[in-house]
N, C-alpha and C positions, 0 to 999 in steps of 0.2 A: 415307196411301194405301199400301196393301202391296204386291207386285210382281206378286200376279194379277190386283188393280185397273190396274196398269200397265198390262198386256197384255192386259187386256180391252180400256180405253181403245182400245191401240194395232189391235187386230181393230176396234173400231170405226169408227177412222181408213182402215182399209184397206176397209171394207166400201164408206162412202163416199166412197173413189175410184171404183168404178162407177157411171155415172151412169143410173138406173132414171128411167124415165117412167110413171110411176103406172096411166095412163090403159090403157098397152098391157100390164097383168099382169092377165089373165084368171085370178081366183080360183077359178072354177069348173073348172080344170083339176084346182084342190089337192082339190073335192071330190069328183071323182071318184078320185083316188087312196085318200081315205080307206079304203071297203071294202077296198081288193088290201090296203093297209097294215095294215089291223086282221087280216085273214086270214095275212098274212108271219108277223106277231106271234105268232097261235095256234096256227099250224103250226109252227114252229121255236122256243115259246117264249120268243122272245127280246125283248129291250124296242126298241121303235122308237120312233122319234121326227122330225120334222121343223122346220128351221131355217129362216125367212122372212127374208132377208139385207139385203130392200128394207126388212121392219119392224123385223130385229133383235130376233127375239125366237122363241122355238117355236111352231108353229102346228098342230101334233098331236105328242099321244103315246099309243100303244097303252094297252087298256083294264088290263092286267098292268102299265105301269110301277110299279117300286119291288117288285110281288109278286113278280117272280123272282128276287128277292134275299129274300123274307121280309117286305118294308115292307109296313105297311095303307096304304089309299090318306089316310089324314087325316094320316098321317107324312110323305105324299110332299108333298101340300098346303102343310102348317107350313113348307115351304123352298121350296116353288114351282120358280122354272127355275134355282134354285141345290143344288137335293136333289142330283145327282149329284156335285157339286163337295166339299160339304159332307163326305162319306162315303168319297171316295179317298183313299188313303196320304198323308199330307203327302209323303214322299217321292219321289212320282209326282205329285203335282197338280202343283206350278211346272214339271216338265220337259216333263209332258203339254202344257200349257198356253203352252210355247216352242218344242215340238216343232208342235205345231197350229199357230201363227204362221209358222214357217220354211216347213212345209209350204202353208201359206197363199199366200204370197211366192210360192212354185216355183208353184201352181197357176194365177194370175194372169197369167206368165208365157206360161202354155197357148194356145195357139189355140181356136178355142170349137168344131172337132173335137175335140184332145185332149182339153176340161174333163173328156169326157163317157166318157172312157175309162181315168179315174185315181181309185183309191179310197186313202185314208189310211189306216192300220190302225196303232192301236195295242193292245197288253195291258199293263194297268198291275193295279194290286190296289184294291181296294173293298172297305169295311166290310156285311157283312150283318147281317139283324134277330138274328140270334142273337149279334152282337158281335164276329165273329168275321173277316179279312179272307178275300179269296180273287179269284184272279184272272180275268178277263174280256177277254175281246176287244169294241173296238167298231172298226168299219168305218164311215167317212165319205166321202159320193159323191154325187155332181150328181142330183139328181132331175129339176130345170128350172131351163133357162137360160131369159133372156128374150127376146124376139127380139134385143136388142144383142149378146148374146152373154154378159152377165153371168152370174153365179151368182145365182140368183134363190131356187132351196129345195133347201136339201142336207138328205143322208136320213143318219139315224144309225142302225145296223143294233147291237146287244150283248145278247155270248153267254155264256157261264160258258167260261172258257178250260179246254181239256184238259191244258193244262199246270196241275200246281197247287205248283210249288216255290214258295213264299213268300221266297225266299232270292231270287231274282230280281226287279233293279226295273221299268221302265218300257222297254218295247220299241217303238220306230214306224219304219213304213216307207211310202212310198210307193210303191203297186203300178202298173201301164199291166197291166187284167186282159185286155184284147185280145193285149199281147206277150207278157205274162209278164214283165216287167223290171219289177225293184221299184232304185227311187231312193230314197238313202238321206239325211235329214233332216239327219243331225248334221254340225255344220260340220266342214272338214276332209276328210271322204270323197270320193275321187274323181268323186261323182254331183251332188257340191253346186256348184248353179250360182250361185249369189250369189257374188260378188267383188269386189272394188276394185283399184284400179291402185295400184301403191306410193305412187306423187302422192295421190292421192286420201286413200290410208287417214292417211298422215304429215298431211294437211291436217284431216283426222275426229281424229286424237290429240288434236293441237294446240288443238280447237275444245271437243272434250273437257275437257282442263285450263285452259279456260278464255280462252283467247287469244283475240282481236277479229281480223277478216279485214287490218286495217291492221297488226296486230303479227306475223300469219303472215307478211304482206307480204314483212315487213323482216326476219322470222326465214329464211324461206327465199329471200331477193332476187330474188324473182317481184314480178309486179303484185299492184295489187288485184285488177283485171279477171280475172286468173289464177286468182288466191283464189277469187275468187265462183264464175268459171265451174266449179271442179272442186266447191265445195259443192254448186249446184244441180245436177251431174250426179251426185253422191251421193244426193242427195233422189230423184232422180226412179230411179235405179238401187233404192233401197230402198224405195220407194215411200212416205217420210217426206214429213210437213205441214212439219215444219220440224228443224231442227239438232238439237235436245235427243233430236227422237223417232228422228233417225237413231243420233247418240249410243249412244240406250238399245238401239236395235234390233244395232245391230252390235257392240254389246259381248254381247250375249245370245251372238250368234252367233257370237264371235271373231274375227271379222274389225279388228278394229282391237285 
């Protein structure tokens, strides 16, 4: 398994931490969206698309996906809901795709006020039909929570970026478009609220290279009880199923 299968996996993990009640997602909300959505698309040529976070899977894409870049539509097909993936920079897919996670995290975070007033925005670069890359903005943003307050269907908004230096990689920020504060993804920046407590992070090392909670124990002359408690406050701080996926996640991020 590669490390975009990773972090897919691990978006999956995190999807079903919220817990949807099937019964109360009234679909017909999504079809009355369609029209405004297929109209966004033809007015601003841009490619849209819609993400079902309870199915896990797309659940519309403008009738122009893939044509704004040059793709026929049996080219978009051949790759299904991987065609986008498929066609961006190596260079840019793994960071986009860690960049979307971190910002994932921060959004979870939100009050279910906030979800509804923060979009992702990244420009990375994309191969078009002519072979050729060239860079794009897409914008990612709450369409509909569910009455829990979940993230139930996020909109994907991509546009032909007005930047076109190809010398530049992979740009994301998280926006608040009601303040105007954009939050910034990459660990280490002042905005980035994920963290661990030194205890903590020294116990995630440890767990890392392999050490059992009875060998921290006696490495750091704590309890077990000590041990366990600060793992499962690591879990639940990064919203990890279990040790490996915190492991993988906060070594992405730096944090340990």
């Amino acid at each position: 398994m590669d490390n975009t299968e990773d972090i897919q996996n691990i978006f999956f993990d995190l999807f079903e931490q919220q817990t949807f009640v099937e019964a109360e997602l009234d679909y017909s909300i999504l079809d009355n969206h369609r029209p405004l959505l297929q109209n966004l698309a033809d007015t601003g040529n841009s490619i849209v698309s819609v993400l079902d976070v309870y199915k896990k899977q797309h659940v519309f894409y403008s009738s122009n996906f893939g044509a704004v870049l040059g793709y026929s539509s049996h080219e978009v097909e051949q790759y299904g809901d991987h065609f986008m993936n498929a066609k961006v920079h190596p260079e840019d897919l793994l960071l986009l795709m860690e960049n979307g996670l971190t910002g994932f995290k921060l959004y979870l975070n939100f009050s279910k006020e906030e979800k509804v007033n923060y979009k992702m925005i990244n420009e990375f670069r994309i191969l078009n039909a002519s072979n050729q890359y060239i860079r794009v903005i897409e914008q990612h943003q709450t369409l509909e929570l569910d009455k829990r307050g979940n993230l139930w269907l996020a909109l994907s908004i991509l546009d032909i970026s007005p930047n076109q230096d190809l010398s530049e990689g992979l740009k994301s920020q998280l926006l608040n478009f009601r303040t105007g504060k954009f939050l910034s993804v990459i660990p280490g920046a002042p905005e980035f609220k994920l963290s661990l407590t030194k205890r903590e992070a020294e116990i995630l090392k440890l767990v890392k290279e392999g050490f059992l909670s009875k060998e921290i124990s006696d490495r750091l002359s704590i309890s077990i009880h000590t041990v366990n408690t600060h793992r499962q406050r690591v879990l639940e701080k990064l919203g990890a199923n279990n040790s490996m996926e915190a492991v993988v996640f906060s070594s992405k991020l730096g944090l340990v």
